[in-house]
N, CA and C of each residue as an Amber inpcrd file, in Angstrom:
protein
   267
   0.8520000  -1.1800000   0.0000000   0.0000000   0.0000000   0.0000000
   0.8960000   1.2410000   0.0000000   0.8750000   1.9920000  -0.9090000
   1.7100000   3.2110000  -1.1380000   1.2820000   4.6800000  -0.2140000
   1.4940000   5.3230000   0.7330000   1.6420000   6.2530000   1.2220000
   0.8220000   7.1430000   0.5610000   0.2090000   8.3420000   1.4690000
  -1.1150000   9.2050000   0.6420000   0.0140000  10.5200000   0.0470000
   1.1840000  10.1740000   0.5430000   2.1590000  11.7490000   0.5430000
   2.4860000  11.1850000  -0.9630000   2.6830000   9.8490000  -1.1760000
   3.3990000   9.8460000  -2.4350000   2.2500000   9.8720000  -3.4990000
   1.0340000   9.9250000  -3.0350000   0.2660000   9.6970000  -4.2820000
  -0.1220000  10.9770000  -4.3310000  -0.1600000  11.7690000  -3.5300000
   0.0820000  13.2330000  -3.7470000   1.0490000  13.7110000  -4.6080000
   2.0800000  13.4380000  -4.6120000   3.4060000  13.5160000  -5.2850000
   3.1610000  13.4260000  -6.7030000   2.2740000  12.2370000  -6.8770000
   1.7720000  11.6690000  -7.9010000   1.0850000  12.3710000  -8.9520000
  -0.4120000  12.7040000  -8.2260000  -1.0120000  13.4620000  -8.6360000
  -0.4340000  14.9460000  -9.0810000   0.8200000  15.4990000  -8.0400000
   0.8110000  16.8820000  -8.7490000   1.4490000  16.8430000  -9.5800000
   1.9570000  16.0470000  -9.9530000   2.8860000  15.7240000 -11.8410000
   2.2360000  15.0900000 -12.1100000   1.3570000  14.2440000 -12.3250000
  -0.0700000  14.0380000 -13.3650000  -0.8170000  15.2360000 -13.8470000
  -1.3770000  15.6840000 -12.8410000  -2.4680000  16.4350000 -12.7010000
  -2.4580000  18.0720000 -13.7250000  -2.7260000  18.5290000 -14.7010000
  -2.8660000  19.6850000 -14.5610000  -3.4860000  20.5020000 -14.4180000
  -3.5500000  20.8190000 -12.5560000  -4.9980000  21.7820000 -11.5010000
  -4.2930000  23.0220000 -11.7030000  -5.4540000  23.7810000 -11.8460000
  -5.2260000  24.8200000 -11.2000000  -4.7180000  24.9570000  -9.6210000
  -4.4050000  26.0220000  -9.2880000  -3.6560000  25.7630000  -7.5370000
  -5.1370000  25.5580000  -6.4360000  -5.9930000  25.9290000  -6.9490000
  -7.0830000  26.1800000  -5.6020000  -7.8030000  24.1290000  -5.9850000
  -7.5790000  23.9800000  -7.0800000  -7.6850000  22.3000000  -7.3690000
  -6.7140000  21.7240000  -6.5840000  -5.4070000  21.8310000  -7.0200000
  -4.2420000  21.1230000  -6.0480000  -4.2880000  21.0330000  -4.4310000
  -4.7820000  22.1770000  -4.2900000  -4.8990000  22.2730000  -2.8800000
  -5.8860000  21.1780000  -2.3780000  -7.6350000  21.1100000  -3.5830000
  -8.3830000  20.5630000  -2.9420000  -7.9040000  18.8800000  -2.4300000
  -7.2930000  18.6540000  -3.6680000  -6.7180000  17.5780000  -3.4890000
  -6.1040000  17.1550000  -2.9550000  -4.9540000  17.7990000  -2.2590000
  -4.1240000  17.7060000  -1.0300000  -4.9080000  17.7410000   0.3860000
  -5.9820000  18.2460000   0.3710000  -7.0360000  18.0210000   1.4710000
  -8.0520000  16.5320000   1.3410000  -8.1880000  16.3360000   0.3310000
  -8.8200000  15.0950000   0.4210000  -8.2000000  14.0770000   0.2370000
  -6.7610000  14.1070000   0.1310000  -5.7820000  12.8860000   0.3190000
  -5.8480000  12.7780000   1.8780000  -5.4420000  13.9660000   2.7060000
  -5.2250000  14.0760000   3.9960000  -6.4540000  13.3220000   4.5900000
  -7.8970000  14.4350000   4.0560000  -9.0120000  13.5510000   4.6870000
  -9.6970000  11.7130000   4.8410000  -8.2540000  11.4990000   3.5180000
  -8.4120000  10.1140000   3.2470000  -7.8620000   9.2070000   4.5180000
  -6.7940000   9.8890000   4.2930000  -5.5590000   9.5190000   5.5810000
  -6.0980000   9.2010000   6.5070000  -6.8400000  10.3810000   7.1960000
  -7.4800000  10.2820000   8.7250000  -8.7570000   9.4760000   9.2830000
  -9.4950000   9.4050000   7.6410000 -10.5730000   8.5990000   7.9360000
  -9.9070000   6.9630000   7.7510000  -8.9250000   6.9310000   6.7170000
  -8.4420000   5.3930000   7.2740000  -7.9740000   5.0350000   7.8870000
  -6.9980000   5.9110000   9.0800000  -6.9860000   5.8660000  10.3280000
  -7.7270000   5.7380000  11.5100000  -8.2290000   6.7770000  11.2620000
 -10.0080000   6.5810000  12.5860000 -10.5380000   5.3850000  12.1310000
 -10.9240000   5.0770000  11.1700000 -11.9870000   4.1240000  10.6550000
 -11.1970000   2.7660000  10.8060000 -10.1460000   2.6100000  10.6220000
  -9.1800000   1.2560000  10.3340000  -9.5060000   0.8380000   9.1870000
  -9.6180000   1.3440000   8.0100000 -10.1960000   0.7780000   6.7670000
  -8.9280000   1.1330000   5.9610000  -8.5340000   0.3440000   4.9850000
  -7.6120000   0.7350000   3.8680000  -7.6060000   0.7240000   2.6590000
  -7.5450000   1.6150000   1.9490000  -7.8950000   2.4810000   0.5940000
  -7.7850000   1.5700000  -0.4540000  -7.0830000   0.7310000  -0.1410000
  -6.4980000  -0.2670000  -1.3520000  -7.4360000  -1.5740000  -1.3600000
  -8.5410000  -1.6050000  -0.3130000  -9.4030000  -2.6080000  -0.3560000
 -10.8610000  -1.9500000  -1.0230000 -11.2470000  -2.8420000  -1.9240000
 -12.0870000  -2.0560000  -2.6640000 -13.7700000  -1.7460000  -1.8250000
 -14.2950000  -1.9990000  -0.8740000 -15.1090000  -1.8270000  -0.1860000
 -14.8690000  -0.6110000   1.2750000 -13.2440000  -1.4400000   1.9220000
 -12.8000000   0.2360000   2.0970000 -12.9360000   1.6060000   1.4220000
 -12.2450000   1.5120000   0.3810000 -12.2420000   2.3990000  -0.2000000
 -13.2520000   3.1080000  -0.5480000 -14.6060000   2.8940000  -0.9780000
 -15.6810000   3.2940000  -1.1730000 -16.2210000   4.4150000  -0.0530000
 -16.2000000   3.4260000   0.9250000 -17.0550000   4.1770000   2.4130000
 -15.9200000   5.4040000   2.4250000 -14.3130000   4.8310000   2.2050000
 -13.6190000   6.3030000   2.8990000 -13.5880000   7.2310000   1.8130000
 -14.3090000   6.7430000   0.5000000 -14.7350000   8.1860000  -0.4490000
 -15.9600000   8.7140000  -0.0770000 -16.4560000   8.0180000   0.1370000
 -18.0280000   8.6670000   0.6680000 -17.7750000   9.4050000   1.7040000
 -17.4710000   8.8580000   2.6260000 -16.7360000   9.7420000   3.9890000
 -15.8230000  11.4370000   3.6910000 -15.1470000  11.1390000   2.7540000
 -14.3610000  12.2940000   2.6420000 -14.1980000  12.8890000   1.5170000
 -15.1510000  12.4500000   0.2120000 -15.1850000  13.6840000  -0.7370000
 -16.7510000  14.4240000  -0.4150000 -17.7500000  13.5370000   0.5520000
 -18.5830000  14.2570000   0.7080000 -18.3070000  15.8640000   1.2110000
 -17.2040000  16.0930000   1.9880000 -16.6880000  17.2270000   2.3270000
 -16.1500000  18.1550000   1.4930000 -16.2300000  17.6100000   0.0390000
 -15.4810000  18.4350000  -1.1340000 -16.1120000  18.7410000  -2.3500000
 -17.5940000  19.5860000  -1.7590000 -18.7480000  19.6020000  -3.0200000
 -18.1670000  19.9190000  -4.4250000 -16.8270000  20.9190000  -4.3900000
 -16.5190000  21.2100000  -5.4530000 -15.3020000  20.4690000  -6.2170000
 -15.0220000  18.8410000  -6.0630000 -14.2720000  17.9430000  -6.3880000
 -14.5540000  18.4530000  -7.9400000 -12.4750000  18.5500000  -8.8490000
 -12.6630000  18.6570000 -10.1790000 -13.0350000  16.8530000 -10.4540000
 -13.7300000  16.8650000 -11.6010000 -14.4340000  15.2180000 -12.1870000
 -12.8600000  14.9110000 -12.4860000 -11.7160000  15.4550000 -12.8030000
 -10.3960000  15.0280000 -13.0180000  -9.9030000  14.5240000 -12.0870000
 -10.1560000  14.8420000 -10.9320000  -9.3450000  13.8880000  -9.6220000
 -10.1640000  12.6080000  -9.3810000 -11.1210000  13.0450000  -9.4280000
 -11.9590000  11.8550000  -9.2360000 -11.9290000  10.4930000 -10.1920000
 -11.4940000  11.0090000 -11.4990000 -11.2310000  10.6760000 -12.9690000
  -9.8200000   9.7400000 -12.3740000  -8.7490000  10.5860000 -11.9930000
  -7.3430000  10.4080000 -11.8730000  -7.0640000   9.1140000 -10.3000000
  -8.2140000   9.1690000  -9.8600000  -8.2330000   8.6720000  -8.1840000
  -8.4980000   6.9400000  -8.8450000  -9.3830000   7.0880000  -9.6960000
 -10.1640000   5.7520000  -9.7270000  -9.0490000   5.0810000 -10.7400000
  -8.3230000   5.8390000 -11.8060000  -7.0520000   5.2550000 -12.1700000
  -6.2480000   4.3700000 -11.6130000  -5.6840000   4.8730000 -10.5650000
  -4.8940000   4.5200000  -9.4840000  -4.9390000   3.5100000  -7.9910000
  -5.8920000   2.8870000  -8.3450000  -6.5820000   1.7660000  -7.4950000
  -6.3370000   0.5370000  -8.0750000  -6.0040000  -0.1920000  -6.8960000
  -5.2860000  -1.8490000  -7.0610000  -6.8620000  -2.6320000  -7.8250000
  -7.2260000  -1.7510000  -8.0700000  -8.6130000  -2.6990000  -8.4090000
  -9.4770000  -1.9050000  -9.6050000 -10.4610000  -2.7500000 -10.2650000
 -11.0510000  -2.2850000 -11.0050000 -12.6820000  -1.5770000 -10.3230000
 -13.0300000  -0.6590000 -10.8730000 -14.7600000  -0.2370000 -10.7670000
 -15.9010000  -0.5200000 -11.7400000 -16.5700000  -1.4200000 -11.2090000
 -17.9330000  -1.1660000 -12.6050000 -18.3520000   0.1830000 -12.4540000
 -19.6640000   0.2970000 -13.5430000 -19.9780000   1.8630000 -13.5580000
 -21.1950000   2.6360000 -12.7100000 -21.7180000   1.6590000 -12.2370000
 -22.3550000   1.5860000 -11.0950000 -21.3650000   2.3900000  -9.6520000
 -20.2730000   1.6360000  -9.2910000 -19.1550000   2.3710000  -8.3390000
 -18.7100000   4.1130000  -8.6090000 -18.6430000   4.1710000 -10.5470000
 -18.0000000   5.1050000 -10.4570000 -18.7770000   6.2110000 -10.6110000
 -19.6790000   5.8800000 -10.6030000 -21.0340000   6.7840000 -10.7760000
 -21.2280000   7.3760000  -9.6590000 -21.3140000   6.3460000  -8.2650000
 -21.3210000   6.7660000  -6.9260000 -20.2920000   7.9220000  -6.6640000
 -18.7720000   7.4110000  -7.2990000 -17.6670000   8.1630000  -6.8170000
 -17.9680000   9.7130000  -7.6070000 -19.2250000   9.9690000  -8.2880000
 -19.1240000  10.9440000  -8.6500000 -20.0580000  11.9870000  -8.0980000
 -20.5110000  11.5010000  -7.1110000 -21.7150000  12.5250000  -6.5940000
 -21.6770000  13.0150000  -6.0880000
């Protein structure tokens, strides 16, 4: 399981955000962090992962569809479109 700092890392040489995007994203990596901490759930399990998106992009009404786009890339696992539909609301 790779570290949320490096997939940050990741994202900001993937990504091309604007800065108030980068930022959001650097907050909802963090918020990822803490809820899979509090929660004991880990990102890389695909049912984890779900609840700790629900959990913590609900906090980010104005998520660009590119991170969200770029997030679901980057998962040890695949999504039907049913999942990614969720991850988009």
């Amino acid at each position: 399981m790779r570290a949320v700092c490096i997939v940050y890392r990741k994202a900001s040489r993937e990504l091309a955000l604007p800065d108030s995007a980068r930022i959001l994203l650097g907050r909802l990596l963090r918020e990822l962090a803490t809820n899979s901490i509090q929660r004991r759930l880990a990102w890389h399990i695909k049912a984890d992962f779900l609840t700790l998106w629900f959990i913590s992009a609900g906090r980010f009404p104005g998520l660009p569809e590119s991170i969200t786009d770029w997030a679901v890339n980057q998962l040890p696992f695949k999504l039907n479109e049913n999942e990614r539909q969720i991850l988009s609301l």
